[in-house]
Biopython code that builds the backbone (N, CA, C, O; Angstrom):
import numpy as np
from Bio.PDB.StructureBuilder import StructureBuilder

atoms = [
    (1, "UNK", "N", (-7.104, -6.016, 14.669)),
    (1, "UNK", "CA", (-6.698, -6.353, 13.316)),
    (1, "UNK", "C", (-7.878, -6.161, 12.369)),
    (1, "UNK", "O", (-9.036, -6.187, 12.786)),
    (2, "UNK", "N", (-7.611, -5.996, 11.275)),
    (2, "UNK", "CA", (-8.510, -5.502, 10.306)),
    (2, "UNK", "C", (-9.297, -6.803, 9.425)),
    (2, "UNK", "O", (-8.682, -7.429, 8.562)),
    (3, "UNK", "N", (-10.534, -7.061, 9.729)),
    (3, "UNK", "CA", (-11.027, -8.218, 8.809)),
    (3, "UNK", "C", (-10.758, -8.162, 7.096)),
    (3, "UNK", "O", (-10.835, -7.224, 6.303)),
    (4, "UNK", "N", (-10.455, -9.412, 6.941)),
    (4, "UNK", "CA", (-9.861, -9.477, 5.191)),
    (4, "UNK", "C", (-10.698, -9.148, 4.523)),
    (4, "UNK", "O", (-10.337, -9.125, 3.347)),
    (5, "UNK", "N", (-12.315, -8.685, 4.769)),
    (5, "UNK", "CA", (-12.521, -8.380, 3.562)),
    (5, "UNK", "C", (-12.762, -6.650, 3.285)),
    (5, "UNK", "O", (-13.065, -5.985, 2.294)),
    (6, "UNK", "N", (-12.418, -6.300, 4.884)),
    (6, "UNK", "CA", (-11.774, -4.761, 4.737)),
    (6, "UNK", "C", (-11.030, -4.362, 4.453)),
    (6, "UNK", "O", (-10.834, -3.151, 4.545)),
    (7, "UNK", "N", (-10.058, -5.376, 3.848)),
    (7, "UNK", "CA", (-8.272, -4.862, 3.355)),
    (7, "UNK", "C", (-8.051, -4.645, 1.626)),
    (7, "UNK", "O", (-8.772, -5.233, 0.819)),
    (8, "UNK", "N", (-7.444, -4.133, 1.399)),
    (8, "UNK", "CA", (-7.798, -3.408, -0.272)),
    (8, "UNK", "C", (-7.161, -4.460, -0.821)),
    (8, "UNK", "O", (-6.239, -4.874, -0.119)),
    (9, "UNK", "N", (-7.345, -5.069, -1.894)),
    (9, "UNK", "CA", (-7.458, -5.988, -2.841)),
    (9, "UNK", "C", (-5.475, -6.444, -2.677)),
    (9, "UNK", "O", (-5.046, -7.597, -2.634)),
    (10, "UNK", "N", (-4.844, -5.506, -2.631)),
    (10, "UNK", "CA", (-2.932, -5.601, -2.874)),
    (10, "UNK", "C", (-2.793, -6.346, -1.234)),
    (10, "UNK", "O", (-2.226, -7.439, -1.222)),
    (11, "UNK", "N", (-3.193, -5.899, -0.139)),
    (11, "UNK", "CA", (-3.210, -6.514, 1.271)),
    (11, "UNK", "C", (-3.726, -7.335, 1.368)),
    (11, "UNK", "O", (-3.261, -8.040, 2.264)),
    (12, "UNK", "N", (-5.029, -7.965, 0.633)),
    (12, "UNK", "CA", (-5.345, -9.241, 0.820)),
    (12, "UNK", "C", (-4.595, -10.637, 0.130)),
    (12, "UNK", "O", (-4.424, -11.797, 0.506)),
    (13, "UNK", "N", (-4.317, -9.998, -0.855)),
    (13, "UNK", "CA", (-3.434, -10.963, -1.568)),
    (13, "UNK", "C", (-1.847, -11.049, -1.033)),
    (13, "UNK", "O", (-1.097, -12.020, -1.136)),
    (14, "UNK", "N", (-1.585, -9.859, -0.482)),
    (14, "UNK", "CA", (0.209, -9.925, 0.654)),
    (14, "UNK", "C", (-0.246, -10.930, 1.641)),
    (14, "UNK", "O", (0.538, -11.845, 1.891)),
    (15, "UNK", "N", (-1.614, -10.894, 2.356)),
    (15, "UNK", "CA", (-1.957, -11.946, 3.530)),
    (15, "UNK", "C", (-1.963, -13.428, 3.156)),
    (15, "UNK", "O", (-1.579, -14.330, 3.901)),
    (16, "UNK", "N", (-2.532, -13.608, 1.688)),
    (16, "UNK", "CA", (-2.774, -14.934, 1.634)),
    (16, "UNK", "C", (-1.378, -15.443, 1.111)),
    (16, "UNK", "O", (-1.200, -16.656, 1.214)),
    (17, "UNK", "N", (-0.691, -14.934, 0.740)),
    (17, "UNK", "CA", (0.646, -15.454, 0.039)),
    (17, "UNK", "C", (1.856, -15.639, 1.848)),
    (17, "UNK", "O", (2.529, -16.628, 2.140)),
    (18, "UNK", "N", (1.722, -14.350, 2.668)),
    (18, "UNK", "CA", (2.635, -14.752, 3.507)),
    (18, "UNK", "C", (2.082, -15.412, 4.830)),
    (18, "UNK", "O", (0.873, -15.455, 5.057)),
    (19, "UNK", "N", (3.133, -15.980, 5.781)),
    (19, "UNK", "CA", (2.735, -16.625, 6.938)),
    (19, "UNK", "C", (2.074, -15.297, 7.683)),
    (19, "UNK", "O", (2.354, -14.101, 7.751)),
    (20, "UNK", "N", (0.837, -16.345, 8.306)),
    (20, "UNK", "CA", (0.126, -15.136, 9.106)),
    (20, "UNK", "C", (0.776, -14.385, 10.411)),
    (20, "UNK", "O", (1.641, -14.976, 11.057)),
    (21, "UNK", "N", (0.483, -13.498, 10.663)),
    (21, "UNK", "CA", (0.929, -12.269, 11.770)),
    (21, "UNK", "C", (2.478, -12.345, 10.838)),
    (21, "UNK", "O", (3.241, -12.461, 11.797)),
    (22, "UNK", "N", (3.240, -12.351, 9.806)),
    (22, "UNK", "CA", (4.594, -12.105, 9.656)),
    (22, "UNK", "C", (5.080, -11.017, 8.673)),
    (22, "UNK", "O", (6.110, -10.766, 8.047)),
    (23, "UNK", "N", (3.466, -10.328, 8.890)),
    (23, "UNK", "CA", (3.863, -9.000, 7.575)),
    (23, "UNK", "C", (4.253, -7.986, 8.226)),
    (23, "UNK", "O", (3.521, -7.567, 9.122)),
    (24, "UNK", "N", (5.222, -7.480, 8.008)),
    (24, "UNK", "CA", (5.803, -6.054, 8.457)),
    (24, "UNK", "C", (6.594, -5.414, 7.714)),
    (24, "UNK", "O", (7.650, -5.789, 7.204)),
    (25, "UNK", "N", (5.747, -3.838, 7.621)),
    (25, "UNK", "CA", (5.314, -2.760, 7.094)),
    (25, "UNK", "C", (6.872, -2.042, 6.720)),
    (25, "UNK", "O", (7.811, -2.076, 7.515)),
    (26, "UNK", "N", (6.931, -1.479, 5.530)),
    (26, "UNK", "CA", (8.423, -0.650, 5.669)),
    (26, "UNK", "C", (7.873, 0.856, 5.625)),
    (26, "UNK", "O", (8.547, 1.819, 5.991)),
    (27, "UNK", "N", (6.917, 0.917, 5.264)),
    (27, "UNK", "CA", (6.462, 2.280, 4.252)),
    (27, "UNK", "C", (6.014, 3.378, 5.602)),
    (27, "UNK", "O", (5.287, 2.941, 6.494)),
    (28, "UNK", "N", (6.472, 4.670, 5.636)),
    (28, "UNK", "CA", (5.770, 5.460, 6.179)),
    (28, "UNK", "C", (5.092, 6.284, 5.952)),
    (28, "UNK", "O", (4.616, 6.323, 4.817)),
    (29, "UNK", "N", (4.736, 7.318, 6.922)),
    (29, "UNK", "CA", (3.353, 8.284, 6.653)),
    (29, "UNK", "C", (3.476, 9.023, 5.608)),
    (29, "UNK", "O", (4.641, 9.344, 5.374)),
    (30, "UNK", "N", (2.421, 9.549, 4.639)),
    (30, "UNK", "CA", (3.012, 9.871, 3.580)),
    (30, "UNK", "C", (1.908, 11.102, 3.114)),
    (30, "UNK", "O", (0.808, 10.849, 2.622)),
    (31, "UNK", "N", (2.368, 12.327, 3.341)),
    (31, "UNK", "CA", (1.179, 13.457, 3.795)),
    (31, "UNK", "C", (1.065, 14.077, 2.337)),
    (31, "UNK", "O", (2.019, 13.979, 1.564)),
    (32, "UNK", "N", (0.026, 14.640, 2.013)),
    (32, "UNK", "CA", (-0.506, 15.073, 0.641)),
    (32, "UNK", "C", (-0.243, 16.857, 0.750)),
    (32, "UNK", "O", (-0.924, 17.795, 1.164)),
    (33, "UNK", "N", (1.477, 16.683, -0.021)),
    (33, "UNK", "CA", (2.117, 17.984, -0.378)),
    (33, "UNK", "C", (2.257, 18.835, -1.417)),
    (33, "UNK", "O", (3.192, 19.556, -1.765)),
    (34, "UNK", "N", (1.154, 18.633, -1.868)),
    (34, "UNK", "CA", (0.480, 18.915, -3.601)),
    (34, "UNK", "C", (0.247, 20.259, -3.435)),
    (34, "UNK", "O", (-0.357, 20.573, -2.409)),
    (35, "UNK", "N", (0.680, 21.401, -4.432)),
    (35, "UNK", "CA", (-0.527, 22.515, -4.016)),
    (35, "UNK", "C", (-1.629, 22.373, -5.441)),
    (35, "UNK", "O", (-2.636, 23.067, -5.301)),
    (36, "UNK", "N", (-1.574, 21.663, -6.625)),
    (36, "UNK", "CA", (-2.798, 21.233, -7.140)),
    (36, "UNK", "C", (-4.005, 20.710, -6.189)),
    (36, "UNK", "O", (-4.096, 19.737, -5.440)),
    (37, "UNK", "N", (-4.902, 21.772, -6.535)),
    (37, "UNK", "CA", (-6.495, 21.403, -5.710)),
    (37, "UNK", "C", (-6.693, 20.258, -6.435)),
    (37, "UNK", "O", (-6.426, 19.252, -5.778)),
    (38, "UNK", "N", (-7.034, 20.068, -7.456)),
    (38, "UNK", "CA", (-7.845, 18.728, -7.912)),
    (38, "UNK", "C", (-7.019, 17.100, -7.532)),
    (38, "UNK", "O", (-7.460, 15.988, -7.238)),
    (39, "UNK", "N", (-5.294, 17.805, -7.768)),
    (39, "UNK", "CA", (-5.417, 16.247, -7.755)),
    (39, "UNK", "C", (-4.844, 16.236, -6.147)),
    (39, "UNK", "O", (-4.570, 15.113, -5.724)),
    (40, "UNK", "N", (-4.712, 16.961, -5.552)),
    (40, "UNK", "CA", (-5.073, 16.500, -3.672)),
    (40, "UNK", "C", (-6.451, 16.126, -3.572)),
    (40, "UNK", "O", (-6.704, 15.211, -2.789)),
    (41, "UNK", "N", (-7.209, 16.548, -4.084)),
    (41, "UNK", "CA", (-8.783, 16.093, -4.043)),
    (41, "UNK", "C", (-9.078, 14.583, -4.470)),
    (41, "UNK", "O", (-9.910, 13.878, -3.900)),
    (42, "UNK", "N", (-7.962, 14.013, -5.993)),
    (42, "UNK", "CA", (-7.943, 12.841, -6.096)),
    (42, "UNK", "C", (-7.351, 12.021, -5.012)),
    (42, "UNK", "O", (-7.888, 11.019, -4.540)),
    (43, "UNK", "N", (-5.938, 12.630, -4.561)),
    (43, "UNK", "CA", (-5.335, 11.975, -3.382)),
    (43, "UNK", "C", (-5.987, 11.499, -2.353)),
    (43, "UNK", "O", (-5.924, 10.333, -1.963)),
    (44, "UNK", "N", (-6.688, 12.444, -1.836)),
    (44, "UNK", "CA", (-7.821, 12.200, -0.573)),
    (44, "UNK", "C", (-8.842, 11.226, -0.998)),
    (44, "UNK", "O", (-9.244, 10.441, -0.139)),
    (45, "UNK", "N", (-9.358, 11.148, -2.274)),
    (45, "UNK", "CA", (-10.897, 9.782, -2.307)),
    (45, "UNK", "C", (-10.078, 8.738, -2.452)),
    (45, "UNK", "O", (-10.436, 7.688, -1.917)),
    (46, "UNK", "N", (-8.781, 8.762, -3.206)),
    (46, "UNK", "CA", (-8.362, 7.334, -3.358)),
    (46, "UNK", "C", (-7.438, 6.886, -1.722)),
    (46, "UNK", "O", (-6.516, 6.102, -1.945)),
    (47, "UNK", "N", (-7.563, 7.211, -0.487)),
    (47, "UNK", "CA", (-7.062, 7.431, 0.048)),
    (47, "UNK", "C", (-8.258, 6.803, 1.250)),
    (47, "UNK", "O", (-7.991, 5.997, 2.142)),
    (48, "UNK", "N", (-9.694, 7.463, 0.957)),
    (48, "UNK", "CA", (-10.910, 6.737, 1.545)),
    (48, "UNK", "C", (-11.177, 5.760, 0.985)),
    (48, "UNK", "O", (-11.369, 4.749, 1.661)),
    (49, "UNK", "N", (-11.281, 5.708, -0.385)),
    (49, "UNK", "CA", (-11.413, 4.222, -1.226)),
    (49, "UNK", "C", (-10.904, 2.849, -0.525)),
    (49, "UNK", "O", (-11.596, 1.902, -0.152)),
    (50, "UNK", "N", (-9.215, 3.046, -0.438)),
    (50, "UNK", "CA", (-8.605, 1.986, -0.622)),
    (50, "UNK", "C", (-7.972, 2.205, 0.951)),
    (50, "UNK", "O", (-7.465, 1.085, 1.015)),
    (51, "UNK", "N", (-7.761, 2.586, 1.760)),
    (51, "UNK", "CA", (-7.645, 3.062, 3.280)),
    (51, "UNK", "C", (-6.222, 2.633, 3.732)),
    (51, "UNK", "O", (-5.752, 2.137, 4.756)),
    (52, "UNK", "N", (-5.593, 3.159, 2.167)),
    (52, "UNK", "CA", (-3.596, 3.197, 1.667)),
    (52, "UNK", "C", (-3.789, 4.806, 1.792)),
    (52, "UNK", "O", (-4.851, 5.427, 1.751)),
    (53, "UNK", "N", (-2.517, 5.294, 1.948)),
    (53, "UNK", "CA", (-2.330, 6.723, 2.009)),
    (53, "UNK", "C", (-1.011, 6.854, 0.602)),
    (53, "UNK", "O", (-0.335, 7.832, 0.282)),
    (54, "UNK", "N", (-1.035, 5.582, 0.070)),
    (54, "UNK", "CA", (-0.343, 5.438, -1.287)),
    (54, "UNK", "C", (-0.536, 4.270, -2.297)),
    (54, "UNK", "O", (-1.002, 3.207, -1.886)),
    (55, "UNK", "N", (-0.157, 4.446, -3.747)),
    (55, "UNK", "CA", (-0.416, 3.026, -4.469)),
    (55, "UNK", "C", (-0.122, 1.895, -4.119)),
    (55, "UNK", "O", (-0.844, 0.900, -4.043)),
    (56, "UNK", "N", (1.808, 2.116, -3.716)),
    (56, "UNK", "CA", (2.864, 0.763, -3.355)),
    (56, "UNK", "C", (2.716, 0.844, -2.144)),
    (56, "UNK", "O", (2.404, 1.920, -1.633)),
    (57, "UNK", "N", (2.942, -0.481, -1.277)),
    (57, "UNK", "CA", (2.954, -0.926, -0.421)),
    (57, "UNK", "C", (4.540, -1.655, -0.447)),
    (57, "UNK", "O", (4.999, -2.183, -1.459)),
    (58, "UNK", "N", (5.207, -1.578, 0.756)),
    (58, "UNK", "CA", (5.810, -2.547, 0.342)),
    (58, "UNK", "C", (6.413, -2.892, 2.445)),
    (58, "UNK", "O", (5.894, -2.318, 3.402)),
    (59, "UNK", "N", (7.464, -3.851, 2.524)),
    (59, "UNK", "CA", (7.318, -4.492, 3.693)),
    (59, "UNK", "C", (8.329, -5.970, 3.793)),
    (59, "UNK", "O", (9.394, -6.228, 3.232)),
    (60, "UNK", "N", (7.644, -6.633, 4.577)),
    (60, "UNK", "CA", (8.849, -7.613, 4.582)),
    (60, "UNK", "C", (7.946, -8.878, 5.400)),
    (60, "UNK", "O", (7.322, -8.471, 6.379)),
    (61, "UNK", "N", (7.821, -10.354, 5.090)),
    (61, "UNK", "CA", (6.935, -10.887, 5.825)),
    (61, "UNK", "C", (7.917, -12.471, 5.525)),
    (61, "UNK", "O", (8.985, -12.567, 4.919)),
    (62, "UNK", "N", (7.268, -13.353, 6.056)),
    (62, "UNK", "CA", (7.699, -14.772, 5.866)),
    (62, "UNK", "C", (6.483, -15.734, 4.734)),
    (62, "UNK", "O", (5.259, -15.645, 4.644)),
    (63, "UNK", "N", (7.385, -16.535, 4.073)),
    (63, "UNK", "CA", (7.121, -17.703, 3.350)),
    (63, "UNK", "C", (7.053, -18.550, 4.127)),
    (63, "UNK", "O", (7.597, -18.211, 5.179)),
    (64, "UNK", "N", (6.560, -19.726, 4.155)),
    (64, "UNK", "CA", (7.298, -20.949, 4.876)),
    (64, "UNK", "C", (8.163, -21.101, 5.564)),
    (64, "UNK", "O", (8.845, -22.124, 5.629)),
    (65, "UNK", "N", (8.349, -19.728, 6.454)),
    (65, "UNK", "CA", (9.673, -19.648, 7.315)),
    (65, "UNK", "C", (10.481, -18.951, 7.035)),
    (65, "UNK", "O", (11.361, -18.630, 7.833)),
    (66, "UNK", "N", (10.411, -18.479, 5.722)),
    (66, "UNK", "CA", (11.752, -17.904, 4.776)),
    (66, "UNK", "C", (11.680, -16.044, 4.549)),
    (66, "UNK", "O", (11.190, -15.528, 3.545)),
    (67, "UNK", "N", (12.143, -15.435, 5.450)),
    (67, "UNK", "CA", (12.657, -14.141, 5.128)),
    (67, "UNK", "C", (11.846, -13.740, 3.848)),
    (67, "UNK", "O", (11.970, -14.633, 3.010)),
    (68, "UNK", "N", (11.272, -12.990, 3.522)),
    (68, "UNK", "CA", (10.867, -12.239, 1.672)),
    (68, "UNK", "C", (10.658, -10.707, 1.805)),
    (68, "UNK", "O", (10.035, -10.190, 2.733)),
    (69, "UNK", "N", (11.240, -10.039, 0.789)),
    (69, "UNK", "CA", (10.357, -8.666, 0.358)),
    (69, "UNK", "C", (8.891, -9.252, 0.098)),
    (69, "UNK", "O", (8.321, -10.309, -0.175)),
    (70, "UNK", "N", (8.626, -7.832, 0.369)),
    (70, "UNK", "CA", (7.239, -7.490, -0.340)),
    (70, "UNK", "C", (6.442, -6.120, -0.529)),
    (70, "UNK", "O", (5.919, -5.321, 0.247)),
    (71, "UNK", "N", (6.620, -6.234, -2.203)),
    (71, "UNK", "CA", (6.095, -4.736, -2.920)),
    (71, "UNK", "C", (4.858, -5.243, -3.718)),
    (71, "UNK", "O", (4.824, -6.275, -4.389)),
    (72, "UNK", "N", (3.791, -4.300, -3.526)),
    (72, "UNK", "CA", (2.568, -4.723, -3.979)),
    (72, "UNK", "C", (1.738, -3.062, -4.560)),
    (72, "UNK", "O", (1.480, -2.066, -3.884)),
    (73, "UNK", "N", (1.572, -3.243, -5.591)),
    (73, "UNK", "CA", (0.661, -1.819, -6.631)),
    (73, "UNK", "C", (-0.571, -2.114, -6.069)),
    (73, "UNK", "O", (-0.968, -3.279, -6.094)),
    (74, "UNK", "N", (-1.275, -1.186, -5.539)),
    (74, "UNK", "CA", (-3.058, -0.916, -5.439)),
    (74, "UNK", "C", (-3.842, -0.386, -6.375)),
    (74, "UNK", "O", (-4.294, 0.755, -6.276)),
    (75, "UNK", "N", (-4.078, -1.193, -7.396)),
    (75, "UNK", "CA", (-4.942, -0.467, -9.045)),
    (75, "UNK", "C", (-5.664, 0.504, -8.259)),
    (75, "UNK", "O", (-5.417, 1.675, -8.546)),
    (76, "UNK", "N", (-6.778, 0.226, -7.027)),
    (76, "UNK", "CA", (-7.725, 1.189, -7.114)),
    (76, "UNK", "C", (-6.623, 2.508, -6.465)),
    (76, "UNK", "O", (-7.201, 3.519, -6.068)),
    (77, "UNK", "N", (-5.947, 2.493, -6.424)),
    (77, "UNK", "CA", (-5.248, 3.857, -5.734)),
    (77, "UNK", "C", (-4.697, 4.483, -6.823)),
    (77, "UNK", "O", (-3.544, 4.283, -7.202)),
    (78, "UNK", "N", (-5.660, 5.410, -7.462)),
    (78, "UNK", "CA", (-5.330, 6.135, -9.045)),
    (78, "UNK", "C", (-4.640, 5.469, -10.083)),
    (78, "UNK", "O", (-3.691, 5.875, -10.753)),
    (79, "UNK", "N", (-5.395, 4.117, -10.137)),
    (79, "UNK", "CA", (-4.452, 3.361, -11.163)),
    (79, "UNK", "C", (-3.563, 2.829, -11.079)),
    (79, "UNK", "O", (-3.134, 2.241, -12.072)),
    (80, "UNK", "N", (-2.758, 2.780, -9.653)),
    (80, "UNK", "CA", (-1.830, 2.287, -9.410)),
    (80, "UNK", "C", (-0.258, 2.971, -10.042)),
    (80, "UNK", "O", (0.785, 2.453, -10.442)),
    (81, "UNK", "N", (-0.803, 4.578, -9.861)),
    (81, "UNK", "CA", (0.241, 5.225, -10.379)),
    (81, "UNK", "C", (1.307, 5.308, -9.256)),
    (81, "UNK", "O", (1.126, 4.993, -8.079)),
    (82, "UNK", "N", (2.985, 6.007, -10.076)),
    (82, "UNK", "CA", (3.569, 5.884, -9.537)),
    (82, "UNK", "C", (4.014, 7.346, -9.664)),
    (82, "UNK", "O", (4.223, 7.919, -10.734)),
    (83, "UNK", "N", (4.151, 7.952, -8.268)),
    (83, "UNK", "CA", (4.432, 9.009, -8.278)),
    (83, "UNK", "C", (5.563, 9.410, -7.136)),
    (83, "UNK", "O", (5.948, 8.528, -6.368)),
    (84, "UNK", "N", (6.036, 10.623, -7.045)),
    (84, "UNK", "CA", (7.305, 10.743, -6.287)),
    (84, "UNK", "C", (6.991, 9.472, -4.964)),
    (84, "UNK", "O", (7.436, 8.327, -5.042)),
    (85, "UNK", "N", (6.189, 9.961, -3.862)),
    (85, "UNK", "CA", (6.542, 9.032, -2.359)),
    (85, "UNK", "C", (6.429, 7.672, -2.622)),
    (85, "UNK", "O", (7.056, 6.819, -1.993)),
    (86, "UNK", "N", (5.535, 7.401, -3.666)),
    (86, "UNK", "CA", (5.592, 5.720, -4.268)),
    (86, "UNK", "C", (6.892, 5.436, -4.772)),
    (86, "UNK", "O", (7.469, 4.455, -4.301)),
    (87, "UNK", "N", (7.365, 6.007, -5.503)),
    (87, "UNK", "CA", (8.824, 5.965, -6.003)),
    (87, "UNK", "C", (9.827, 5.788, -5.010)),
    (87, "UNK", "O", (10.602, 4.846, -5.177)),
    (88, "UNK", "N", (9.968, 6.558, -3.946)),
    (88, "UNK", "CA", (10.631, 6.522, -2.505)),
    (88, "UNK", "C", (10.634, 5.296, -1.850)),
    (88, "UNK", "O", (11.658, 4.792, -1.390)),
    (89, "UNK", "N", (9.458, 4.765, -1.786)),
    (89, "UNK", "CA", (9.027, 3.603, -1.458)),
    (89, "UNK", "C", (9.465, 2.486, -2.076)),
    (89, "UNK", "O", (9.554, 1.450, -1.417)),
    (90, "UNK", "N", (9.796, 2.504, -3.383)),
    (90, "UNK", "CA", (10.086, 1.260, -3.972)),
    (90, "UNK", "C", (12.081, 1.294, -4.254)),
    (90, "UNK", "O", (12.844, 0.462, -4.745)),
    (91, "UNK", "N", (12.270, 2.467, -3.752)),
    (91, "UNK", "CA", (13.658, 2.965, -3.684)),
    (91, "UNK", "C", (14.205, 1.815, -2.362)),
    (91, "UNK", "O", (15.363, 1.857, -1.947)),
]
sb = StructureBuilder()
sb.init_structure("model")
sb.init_model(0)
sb.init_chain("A")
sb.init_seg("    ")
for serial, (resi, resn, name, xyz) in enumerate(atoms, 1):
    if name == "N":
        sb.init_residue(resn, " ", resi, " ")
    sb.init_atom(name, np.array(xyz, "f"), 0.0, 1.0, " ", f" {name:<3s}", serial, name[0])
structure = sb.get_structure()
């Protein structure tokens, strides 16, 4: 498991809000199908930055016992833009 203060700022705050071990993941792999050079080039640092392969996150974990979504924006992941597979994601 990944120590909290290796987890990007949107995952640390999904950890402290849900019951521990009860986060699970909806989002899948999400490969950089750009043929713009520069901004695959952005894709890839914000990608080492924040060690998301996208802005949104999203998943499903427990409250106090209680079933919840959970969708969370990563500012440092280009601003927390929203672009097609993020969009998919929050679909």
């Amino acid at each position: 498991m990944t120590a909290p203060s290796d987890l990007s700022p949107a995952l640390r705050l999904i950890e402290a809000v849900v019951d521990p071990g009860s986060l699970r993941s909806w989002d899948e792999p999400v490969e950089i199908a750009y043929e713009d050079g520069r901004y695959r080039e952005d894709l890839a640092r914000a990608r080492e930055r924040t060690g998301l392969d996208e802005s949104v996150i999203t998943g499903e974990g427990r409250v106090r016992g209680r079933r919840v979504a959970v969708v969370a924006c990563e500012f440092r992941f280009l601003a927390g833009s929203i672009g097609v597979a993020a969009g998919e994601r929050l679909v």
